[in-house]
C-alpha positions in Angstrom: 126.0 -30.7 118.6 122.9 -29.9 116.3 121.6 -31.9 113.1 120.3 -29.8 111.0 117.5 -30.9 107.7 115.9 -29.0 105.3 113.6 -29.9 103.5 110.8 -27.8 101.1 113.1 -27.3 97.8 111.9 -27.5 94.4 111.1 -26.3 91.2 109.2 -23.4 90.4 108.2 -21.2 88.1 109.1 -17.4 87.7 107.0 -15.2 90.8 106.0 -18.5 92.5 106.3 -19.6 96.2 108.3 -22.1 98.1 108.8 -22.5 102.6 111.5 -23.6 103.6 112.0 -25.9 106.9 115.0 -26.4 109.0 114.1 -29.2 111.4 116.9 -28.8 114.3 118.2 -32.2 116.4 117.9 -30.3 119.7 116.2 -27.2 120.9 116.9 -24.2 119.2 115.8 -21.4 121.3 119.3 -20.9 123.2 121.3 -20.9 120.3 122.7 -17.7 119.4 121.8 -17.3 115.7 120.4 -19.5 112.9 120.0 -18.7 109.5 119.7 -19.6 105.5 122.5 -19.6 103.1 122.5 -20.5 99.8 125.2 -21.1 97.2 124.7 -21.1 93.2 126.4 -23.0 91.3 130.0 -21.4 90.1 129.1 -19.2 92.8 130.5 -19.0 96.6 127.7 -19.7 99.4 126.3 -16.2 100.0 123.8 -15.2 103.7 120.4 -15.4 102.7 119.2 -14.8 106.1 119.6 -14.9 109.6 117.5 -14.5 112.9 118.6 -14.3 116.7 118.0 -16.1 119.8 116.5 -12.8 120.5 114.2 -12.8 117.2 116.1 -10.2 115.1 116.2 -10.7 111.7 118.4 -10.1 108.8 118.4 -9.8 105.3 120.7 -9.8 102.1 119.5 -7.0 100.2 118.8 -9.1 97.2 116.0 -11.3 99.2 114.6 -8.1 101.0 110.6 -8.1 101.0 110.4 -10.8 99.2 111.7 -13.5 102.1 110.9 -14.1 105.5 112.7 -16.0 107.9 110.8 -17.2 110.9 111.3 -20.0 114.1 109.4 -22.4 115.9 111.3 -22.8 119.4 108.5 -25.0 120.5 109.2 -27.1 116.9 112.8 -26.7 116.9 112.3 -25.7 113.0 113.3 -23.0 110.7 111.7 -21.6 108.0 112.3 -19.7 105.2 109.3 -18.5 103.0 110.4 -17.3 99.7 108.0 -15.4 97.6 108.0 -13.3 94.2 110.8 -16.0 92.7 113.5 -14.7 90.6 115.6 -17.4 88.5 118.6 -16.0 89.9 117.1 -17.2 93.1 117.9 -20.8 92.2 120.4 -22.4 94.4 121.2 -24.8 97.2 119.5 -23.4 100.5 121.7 -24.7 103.4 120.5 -24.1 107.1 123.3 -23.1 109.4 123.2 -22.8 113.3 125.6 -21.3 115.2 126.3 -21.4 119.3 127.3 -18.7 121.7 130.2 -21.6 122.5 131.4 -20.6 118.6 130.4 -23.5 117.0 129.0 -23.8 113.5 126.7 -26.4 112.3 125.4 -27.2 108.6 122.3 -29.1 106.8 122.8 -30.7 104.0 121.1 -28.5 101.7 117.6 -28.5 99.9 117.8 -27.1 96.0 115.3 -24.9 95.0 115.2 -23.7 90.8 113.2 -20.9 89.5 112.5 -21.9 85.8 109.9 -21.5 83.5 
């Protein structure tokens, strides 16, 4: 089993900056992907972004060049850095990790609202 918190939400304006972090329970180098979601409200929860135990990453097209999604094995942390924010970027970010044994595992989300 994995707990998973984020943490690094906010608000911010229009072309701002945000990281954020995905501190992991247990070590997250052998699990076999781990990623950011997000879901706006009305809206269903949508991949944001996902990396490998391996290190390969992947992008929605709507987040491409503008986010990067890194990991700390030695940490056992996540991160997202999100640059050039859009306010249709505002949602809840969730963390998700999942096993090579098939399991899932959720955060509880961290909000993050591009406003003016």
């Amino acid at each position: 089993q994995v707990q998973l918190v984020e943490s690094g939400g906010g608000l911010v304006q229009p072309g701002g900056s945000l990281r954020l972090s995905c501190a992991a329970s247990r070590s997250i180098s052998g699990i076999y992907t781990i990623g950011w979601y997000r879901q706006a409200p009305g809206k269903q929860r949508e991949l944001v972004a996902t990396i490998t135990s391996g290190s390969n990453a992947n992008y929605a097209d709507s987040v491409k060049g503008r986010f990067t999604i890194s990991r700390d094995n030695a940490e056992n942390t996540l991160y997202l850095q999100i640059s050039s924010l859009k306010p249709e970027d505002t949602a809840v970010y969730y963390c998700n990790a999942r096993t090579y044994g098939g399991f899932s595992y959720w955060g509880q989300g961290t909000q993050v609202a591009v406003s003016s």
